[in-house]
C-alpha positions in Angstrom: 0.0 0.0 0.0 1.6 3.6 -0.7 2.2 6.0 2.4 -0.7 8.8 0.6 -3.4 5.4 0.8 -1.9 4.5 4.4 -2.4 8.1 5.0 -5.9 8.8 3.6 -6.9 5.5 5.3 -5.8 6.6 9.2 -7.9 10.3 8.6 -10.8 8.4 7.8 -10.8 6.3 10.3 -10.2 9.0 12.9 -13.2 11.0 11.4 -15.4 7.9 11.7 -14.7 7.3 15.4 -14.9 11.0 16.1 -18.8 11.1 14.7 -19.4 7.8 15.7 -18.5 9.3 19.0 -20.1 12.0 18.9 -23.5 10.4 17.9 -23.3 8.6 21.0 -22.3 11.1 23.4 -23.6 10.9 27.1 -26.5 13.4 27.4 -25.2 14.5 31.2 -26.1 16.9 34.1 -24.8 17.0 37.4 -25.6 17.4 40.8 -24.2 19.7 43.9 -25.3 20.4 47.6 -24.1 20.6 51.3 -24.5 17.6 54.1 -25.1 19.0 57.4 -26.4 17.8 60.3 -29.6 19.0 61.8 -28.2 22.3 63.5 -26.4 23.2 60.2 -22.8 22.3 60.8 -21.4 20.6 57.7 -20.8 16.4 58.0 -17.1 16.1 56.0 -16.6 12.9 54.6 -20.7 12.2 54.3 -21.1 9.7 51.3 -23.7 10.9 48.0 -24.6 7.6 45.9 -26.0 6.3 42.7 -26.9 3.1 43.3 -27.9 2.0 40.0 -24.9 3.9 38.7 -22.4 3.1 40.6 -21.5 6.7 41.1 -21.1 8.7 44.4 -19.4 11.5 46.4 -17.8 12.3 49.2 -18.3 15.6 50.9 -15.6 17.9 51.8 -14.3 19.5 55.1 -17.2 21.6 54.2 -19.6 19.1 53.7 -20.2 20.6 49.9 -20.7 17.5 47.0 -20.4 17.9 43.3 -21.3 14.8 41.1 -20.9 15.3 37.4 -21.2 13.9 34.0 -24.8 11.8 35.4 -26.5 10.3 32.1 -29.8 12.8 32.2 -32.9 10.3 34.2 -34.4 10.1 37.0 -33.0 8.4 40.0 -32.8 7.5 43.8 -30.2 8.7 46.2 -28.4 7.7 49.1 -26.9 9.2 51.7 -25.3 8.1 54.3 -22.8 8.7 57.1 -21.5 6.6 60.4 -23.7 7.9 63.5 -26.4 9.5 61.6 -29.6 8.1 60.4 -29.4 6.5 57.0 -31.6 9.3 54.1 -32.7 7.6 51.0 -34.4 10.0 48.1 -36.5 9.2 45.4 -37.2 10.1 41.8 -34.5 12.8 41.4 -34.4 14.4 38.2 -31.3 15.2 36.5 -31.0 16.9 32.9 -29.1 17.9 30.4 -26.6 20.1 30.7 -28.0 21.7 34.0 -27.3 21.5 37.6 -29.2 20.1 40.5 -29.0 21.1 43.6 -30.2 19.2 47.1 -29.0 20.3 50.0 -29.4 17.4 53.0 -29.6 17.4 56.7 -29.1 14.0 58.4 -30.4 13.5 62.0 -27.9 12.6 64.6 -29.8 9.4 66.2 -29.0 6.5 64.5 -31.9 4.4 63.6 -30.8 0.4 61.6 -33.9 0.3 58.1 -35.2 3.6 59.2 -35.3 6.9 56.6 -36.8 10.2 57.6 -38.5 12.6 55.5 -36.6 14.2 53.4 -37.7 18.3 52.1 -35.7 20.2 49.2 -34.1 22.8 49.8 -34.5 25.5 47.4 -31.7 25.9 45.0 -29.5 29.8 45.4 -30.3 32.3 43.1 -27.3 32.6 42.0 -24.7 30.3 41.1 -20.8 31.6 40.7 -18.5 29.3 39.1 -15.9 30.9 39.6 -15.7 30.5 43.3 -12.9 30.0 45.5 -14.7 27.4 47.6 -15.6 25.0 44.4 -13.3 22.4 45.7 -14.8 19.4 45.9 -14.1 15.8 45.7 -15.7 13.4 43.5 -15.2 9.9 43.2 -17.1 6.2 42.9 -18.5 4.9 46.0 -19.4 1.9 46.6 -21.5 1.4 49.8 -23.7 -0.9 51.8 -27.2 -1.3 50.3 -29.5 1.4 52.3 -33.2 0.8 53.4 -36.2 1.4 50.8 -37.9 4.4 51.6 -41.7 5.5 50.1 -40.7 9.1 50.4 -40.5 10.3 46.8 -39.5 14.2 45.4 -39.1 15.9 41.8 -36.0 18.0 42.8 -36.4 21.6 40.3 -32.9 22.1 38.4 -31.6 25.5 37.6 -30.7 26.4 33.8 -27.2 26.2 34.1 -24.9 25.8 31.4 -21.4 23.8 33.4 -17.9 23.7 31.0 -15.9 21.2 33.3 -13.0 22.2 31.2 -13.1 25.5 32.7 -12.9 24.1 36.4 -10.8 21.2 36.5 -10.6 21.6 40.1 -13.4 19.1 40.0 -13.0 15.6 39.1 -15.1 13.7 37.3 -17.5 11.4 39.0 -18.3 9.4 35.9 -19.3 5.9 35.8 -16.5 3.5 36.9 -14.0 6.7 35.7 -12.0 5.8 39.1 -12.4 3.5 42.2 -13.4 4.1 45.5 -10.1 3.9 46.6 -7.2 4.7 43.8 -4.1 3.4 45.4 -2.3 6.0 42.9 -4.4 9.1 43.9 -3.4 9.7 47.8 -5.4 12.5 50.1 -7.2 14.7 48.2 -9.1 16.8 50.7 -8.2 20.4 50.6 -7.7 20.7 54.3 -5.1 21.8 57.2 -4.0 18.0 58.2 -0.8 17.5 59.9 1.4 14.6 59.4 5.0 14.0 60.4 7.5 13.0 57.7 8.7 9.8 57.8 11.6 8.0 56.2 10.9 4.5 55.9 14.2 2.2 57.9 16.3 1.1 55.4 18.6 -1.9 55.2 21.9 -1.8 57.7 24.7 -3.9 57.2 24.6 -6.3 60.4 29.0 -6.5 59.6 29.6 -3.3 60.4 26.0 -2.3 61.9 25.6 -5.2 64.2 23.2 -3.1 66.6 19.6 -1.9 66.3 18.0 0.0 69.2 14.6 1.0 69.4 11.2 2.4 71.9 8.3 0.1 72.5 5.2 1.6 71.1 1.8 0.5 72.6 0.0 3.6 70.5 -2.5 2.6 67.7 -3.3 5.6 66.8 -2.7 5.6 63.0 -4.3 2.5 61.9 -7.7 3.9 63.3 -6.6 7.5 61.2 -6.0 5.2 58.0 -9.5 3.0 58.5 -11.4 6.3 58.7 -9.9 7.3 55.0 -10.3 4.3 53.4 -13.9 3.4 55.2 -15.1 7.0 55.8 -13.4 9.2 53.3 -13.1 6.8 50.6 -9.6 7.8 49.8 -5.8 6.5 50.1 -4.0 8.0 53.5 -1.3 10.1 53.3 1.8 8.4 53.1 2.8 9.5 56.6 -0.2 9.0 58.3 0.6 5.4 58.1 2.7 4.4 61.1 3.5 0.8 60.4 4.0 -0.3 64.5 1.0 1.4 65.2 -1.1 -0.9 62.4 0.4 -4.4 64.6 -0.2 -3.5 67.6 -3.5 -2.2 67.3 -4.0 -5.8 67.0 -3.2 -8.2 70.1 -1.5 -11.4 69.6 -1.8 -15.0 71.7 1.5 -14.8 73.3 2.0 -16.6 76.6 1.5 -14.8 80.0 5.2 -14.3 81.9 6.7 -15.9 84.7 7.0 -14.0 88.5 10.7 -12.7 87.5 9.3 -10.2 85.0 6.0 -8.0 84.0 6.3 -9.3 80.4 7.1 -12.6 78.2 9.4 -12.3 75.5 8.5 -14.5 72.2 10.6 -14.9 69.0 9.6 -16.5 65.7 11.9 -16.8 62.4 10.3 -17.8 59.3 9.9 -16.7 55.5 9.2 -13.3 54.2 6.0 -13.2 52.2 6.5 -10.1 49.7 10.4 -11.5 49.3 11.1 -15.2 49.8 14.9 -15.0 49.7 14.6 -12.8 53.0 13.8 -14.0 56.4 10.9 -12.5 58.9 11.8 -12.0 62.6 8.8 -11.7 64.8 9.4 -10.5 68.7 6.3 -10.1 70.8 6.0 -9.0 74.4 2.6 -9.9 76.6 2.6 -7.8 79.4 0.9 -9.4 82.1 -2.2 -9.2 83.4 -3.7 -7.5 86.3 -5.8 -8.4 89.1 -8.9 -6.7 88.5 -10.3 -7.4 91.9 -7.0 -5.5 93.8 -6.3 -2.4 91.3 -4.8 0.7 93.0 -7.4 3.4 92.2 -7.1 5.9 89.9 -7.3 10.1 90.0 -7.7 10.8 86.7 -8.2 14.6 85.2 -10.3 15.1 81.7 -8.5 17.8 79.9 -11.0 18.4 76.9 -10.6 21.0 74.3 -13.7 22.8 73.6 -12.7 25.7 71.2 -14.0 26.4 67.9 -12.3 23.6 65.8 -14.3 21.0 67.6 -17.8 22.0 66.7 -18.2 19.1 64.5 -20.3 15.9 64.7 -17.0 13.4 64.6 -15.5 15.8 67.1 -17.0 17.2 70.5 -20.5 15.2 70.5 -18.5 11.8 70.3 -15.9 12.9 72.9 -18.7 13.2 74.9 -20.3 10.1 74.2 -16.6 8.4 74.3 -15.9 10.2 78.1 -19.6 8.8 79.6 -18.3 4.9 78.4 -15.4 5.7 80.4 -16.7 7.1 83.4 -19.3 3.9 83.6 -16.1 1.7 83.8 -14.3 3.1 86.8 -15.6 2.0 90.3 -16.0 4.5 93.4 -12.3 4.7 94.6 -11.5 6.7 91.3 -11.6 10.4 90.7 -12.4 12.1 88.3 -11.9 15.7 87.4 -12.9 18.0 84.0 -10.9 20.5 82.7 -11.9 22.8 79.5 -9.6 24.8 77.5 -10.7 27.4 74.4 -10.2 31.1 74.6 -8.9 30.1 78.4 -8.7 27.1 80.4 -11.2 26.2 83.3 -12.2 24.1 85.6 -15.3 22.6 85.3 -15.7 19.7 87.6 -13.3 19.4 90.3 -11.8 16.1 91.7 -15.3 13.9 91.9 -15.5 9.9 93.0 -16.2 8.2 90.3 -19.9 6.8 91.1 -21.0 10.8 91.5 -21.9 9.8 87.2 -24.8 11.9 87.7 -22.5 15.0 87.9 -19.5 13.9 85.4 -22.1 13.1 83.0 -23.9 16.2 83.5 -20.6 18.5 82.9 -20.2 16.6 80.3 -23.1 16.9 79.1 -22.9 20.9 79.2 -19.7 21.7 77.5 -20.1 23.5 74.0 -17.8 24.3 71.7 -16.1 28.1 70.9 -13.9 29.9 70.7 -9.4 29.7 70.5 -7.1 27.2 71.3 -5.4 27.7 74.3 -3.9 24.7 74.8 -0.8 25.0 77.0 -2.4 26.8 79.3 -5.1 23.5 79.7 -2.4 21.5 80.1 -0.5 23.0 83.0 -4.3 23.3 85.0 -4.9 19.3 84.2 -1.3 18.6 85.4 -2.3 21.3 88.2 -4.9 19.4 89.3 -3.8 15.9 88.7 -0.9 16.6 91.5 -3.0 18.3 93.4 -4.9 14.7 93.8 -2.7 12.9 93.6 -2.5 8.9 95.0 0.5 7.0 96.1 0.9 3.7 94.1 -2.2 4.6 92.3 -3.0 5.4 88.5 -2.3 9.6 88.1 -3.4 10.0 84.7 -4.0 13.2 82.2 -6.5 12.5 79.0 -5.9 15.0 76.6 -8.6 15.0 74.0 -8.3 17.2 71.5 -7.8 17.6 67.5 -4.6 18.6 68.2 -5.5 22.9 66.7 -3.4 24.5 69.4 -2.9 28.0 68.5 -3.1 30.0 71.8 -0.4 29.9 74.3 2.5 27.7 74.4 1.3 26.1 71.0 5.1 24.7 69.2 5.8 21.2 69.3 9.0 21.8 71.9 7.1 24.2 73.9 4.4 21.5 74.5 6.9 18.6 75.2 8.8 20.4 77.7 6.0 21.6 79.5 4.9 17.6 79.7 8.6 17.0 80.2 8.7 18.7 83.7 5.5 16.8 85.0 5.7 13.4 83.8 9.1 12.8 86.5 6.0 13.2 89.2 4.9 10.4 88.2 1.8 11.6 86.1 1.3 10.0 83.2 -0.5 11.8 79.9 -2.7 9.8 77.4 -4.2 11.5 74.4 -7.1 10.9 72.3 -7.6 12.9 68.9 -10.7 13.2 67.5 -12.1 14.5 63.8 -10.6 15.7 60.2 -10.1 18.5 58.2 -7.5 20.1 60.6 -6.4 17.2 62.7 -2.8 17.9 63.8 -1.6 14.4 64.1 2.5 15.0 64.4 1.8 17.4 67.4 -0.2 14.4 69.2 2.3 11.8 68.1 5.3 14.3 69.6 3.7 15.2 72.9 2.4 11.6 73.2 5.9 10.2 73.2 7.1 12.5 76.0 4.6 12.1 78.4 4.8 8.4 79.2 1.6 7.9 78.0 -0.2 6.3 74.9 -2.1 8.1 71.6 -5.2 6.7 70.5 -7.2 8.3 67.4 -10.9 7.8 68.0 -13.2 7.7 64.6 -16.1 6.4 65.6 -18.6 4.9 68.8 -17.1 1.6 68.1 -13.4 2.8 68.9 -14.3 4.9 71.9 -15.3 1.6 72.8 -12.3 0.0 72.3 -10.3 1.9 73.8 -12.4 2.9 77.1 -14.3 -0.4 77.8 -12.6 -2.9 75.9 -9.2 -2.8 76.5 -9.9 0.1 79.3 -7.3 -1.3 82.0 -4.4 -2.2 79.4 -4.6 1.5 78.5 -4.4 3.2 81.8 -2.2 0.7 84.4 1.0 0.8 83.5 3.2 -2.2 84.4 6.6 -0.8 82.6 8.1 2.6 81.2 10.9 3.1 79.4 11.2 -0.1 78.0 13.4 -0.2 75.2 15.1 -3.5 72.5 18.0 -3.6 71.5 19.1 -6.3 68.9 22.4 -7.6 68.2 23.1 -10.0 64.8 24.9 -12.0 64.5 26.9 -11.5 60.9 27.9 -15.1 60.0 24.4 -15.1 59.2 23.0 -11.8 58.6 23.9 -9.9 55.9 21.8 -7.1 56.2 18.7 -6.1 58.4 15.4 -3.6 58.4 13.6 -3.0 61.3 9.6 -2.5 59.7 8.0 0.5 61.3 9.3 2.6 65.0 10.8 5.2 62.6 10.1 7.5 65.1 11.3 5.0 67.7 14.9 5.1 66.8 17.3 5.4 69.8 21.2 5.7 69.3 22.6 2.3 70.5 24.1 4.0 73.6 20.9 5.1 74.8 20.1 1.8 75.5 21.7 1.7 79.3 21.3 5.5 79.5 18.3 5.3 82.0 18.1 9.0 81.9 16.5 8.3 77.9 12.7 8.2 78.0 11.3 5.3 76.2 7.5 3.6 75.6 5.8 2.3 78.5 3.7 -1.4 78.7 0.2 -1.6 79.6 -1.6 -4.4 81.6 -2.5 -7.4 79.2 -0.9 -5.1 76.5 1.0 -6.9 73.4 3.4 -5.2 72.0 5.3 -6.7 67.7 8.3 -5.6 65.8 9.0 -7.1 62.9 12.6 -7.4 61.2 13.5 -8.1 57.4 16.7 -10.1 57.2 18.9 -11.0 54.2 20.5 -14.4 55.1 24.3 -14.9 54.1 24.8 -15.2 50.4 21.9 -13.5 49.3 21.8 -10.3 47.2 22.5 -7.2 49.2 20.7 -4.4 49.2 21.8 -1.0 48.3 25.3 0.7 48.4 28.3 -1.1 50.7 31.3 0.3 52.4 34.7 0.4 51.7 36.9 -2.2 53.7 38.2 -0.4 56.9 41.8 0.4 57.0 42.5 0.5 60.8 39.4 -2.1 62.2 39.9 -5.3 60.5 36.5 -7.3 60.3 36.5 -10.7 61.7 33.8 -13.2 61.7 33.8 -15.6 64.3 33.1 -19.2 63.2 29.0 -20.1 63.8 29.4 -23.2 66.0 31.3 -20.5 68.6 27.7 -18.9 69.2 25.7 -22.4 68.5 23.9 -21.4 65.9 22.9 -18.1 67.1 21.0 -15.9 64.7 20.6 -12.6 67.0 20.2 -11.5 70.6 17.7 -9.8 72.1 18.2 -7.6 75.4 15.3 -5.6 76.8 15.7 -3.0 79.6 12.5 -1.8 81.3 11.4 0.0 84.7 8.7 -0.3 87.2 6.3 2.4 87.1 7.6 4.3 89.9 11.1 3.5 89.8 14.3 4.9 88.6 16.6 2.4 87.4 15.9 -0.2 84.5 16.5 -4.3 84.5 17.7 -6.2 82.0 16.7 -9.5 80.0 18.1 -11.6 77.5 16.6 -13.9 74.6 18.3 -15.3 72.1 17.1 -16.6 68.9 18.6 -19.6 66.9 18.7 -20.0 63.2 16.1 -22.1 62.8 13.5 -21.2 60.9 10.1 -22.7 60.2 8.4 -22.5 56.4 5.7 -19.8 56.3 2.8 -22.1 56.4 3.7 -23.6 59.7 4.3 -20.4 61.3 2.0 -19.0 64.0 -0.9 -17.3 63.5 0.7 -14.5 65.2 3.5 -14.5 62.8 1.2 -14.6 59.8 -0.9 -12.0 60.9 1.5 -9.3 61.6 3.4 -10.3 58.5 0.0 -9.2 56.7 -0.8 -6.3 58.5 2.6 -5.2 58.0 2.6 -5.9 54.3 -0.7 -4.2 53.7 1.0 -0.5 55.9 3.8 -1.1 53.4 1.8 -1.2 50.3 -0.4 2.0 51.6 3.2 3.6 52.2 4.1 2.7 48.4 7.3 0.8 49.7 10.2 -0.2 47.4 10.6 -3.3 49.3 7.4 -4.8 48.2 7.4 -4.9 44.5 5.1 -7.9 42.9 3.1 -7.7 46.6 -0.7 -7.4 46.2 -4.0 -6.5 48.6 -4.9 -10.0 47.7 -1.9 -11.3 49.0 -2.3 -9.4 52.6 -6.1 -10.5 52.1 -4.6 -14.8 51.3 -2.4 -14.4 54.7 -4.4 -12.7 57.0 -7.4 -14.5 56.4 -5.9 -18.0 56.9 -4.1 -16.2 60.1 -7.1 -14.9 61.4 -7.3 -16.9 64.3 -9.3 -15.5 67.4 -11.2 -12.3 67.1 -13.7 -11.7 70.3 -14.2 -8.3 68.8 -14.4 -8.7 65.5 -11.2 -6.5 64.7 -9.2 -8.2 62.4 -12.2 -9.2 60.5 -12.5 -5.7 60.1 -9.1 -5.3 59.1 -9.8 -8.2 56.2 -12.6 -5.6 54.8 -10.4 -2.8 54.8 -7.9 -4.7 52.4 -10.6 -6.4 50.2 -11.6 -2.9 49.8 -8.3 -2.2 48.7 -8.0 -5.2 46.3 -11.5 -4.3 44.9 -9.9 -0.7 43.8 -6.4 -2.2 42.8 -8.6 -4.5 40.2 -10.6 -1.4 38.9 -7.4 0.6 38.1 -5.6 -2.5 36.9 
């Protein structure tokens, strides 16, 4: 054929699929509004669907929704939102090349199969599209199928001509155009959140880097933060929300109680690596131990809730309240509590009261309303004020902080905060900290201050985690049975090459911090587990990354294996008693042995997933050719008991995943 035919033949067929095209073009309109609750504060996060589209929304730190590019019909609408009575609208009409609007308020008292009447708002006279605040997010949601409902509406459309090529601000909401989740689109709210950076532990030559040294970390704060974007938001977390440690050890693990010697058991495990099978998994587990329930010191704890103007949300001060009223059920009458309030200033509002006075904590609770700045430090220094000034013997002094973390009156920085909890925590006070909502949720402050107030971090999205962490696991979470517990790992070269320590980035202690007891390090709860994972390279694999050049003046000399009997690494632990000053010290060590994959423990398999799935939400380099469906395979087989149902949660989290990684694939 000559190039002019070749040619001719390629503009025709161009010009056919361009009016074929445009013969079948999409007749579309689209639809906007704002999701508040019943006393007009906007519900971020709040899901718009199409079910027999497959098309949805999620509204903004605003609450506002745009939907575009619908095929013109009529249709029914859900929407929906955890803690608020499910809404379910019929026979919506959208048309071409206009813009509906429906503006919905969703009542606060959830009701299972129950919609409420729904009214239509009228749609604004005028409509600028030029506005700063057009920033929504739009994206396919699937849901949970909603109740029928026999309430039926016409919604009225304005005549609005919409160019989406003008605003590309907005993203298209077309049918199956992207996931609910796109593991290559992270974060897309337009909104003040606050993450730390994290660098993600590399691999360390175990030759010439024979030491790792790291915190404990009981907090779990992140893997409820990452469930609430993928569940709530619909959307990938930031890469730095995703604390790794924190995803394991939100989970606890069947480990063996300890002996009378020490508070803790120590448990090691060596097997395959599932994302790498030339590597090698180390898995070392602590079980604090349990405490008897019947013989507890009692407690003085002081409530230091922020009630200033960022709070005024429906995920934010009305479930604190409901999260502080499980709490104060679960504490008997030789515990105290007190309330203290910070916004424009801190205050007092209910002093040192025994704990079965629930009538009066529940009414102060009960009263507090949100307004007003952030004046933070100063709420701080009252709740430590008034924790001393009740302050019990042996028993359990404790600060809740509860807060989103929007400081911004007083001592506000990062290192003014941590001194400030610095100075009180040697009294033997110790700070927990719950952060509630989105949109402005300052998690690195939390996370900083957390870490020096020997304490624990908790992020609470929803009724069912208040519950977890006040009622549920209520007693691991405020006894503390040893602070400043710190590993420290020694391998053994002749069969290490190289190591990585998964997760505790911001755990990282110099090795001779180790038997510096001055260093602060995490505490253990009662009945708390605490994981760490390690990726090894055996001997004679392929190393990773850059070496060293041969030292001039140290020479390097292995010592045979049979001198350490088979000895694949040592692990030392050093920990205190709650009210003491110097640390102890205990040895494991682990022999190279390892067990295939699929006889591992549960335990081992489970964490192995969870940590696999953090790493693929991180967008690791070390998991290449690792899938959702994978961390779905190995957790599900490693499920093992779940009284609460959490890591069957967990396996719907990643199936949502691997639902959205199909879609894009």
């Amino acid at each position: 054929m000559k190039k002019s035919n070749f040619k001719r033949w390629i503009v025709i067929i161009i010009m056919g699929s361009l009016i074929i095209g445009g013969l079948y073009k999409t007749e579309t309109g689209s639809l906007r509004g704002k999701v508040t609750d019943m006393k007009g504060s906007s519900i971020p996060g709040a899901t718009v669907y199409f079910p027999s589209l497959k098309i949805g929304a999620a509204a903004d730190i605003n609450g506002n929704y745009i939907i575009l590019d619908i095929p013109v019909g009529t249709y029914e609408i859900h929407y929906s939102m955890i803690g608020y009575q499910k809404k379910v609208v019929k026979n919506i009409t959208i048309s071409i090349d206009k813009i509906a609007w429906l503006n919905m308020s969703l009542l606060t008292q959830v009701i299972e199969g129950e919609t409420v009447e729904i009214l239509a708002q009228k749609p604004p006279t005028e409509f600028n599209q030029t506005s700063s605040h057009m920033t929504y997010n739009s994206s396919v949601l699937p849901v949970l199928p909603m109740a029928d409902s026999d309430e039926s509406m016409t919604l009225q459309c304005d005549e609005f001509n919409f160019d989406t090529q003008k605003h590309n601000i907005m993203q298209k909401g077309r049918m199956y155009s992207q996931p609910l989740i796109n593991p290559k689109q992270q974060f897309q709210f337009n909104n003040s959140e606050d993450y730390g950076l994290i660098r993600e532990n590399t691999f360390q030559d175990a030759l010439h880097n024979p030491l790792s040294t790291f915190s404990i970390d009981v907090d779990n704060a992140s893997y409820a933060n990452i469930r609430r974007y993928l569940m709530q938001n619909r959307l990938m977390p930031p890469k730095d929300a995703v604390r790794i440690e924190e995803m394991i050890n939100y989970f606890t693990y069947d480990y063996p109680q300890p002996d009378r010697r020490h508070p803790f058991s120590i448990n090691t495990e060596l097997s395959d690596c599932p994302w790498n099978r030339n590597h090698q998994l180390v898995h070392i587990g602590l079980q604090g131990r349990q405490v008897d329930y019947k013989n507890l010191k009692p407690s003085n704890l002081v409530f230091l809730l922020d009630v200033s103007g960022s709070m005024n949300s429906r995920n934010k001060l009305p479930l604190l309240k409901k999260s502080f009223k499980m709490l104060a059920k679960e504490l008997s009458r030789e515990d105290k509590i007190a309330i203290v309030v910070y916004a424009g200033a801190a205050g007092l509002v209910l002093d040192s009261t025994p704990a079965n006075y629930r009538a009066d904590i529940i009414s102060a609770l009960d009263n507090l309303q949100a307004g007003g700045s952030t004046a933070g430090g100063a709420g701080l220094k009252l709740a430590y004020d008034i924790a001393y000034e009740n302050y019990i013997p042996g028993g359990n002094n404790r600060v809740i902080l509860a807060t989103d973390g929007d400081f911004n009156v007083g001592p506000s920085s990062n290192a003014e905060m941590v001194r400030l909890i610095e100075e009180r925590r040697d009294k033997g006070i110790f700070l927990t900290i719950t952060g509630f909502g989105m949109g402005n949720y300052k998690d690195s402050k939390m996370e900083e201050i957390s870490n020096a107030g020997n304490g624990n971090y908790f992020y609470i999205d929803d009724i069912k985690e208040a519950k977890k962490v006040f009622v549920n696991e209520m007693r691991a979470n405020l006894f503390t049975i040893a602070k400043d517990v710190k590993i420290q790992i020694e391998f053994n070269p002749e069969f290490v090459s190289q190591y990585r320590l998964i997760g505790y980035e911001n755990r990282i202690l110099n090795d001779r911090d180790f038997n510096d007891d001055k260093i602060d390090a995490g505490e253990l709860g009662a009945g708390h587990t605490v994981t760490a994972l390690y990726e090894i390279i055996p001997v004679g694999n392929s190393y990773m990354g850059p070496g060293i050049d041969d030292l001039k003046y140290r020479k390097s000399k292995l010592f045979k294996a049979d001198d350490f009997s088979d000895e694949l690494l040592t692990v030392k632990f050093r920990y205190k008693k709650p009210n003491g000053s110097r640390s102890r010290l205990i040895e494991e060590v682990l022999y190279n042995d390892p067990v295939r994959f699929k006889y591992s423990s549960d335990n081992f398999r489970f964490s192995a997933a969870v940590a696999g799935f953090g790493m693929l939400l991180r967008d690791s380099k070390y998991v290449v050719g690792f899938t959702f469906d994978d961390v779905y395979r190995i957790a599900k087989n490693a499920k093992g008991k779940d009284e609460f149902g959490y890591r069957a949660e967990f396996l719907k989290m990643v199936d949502t995943c691997s639902d959205a990684a199909s879609l894009i694939d």
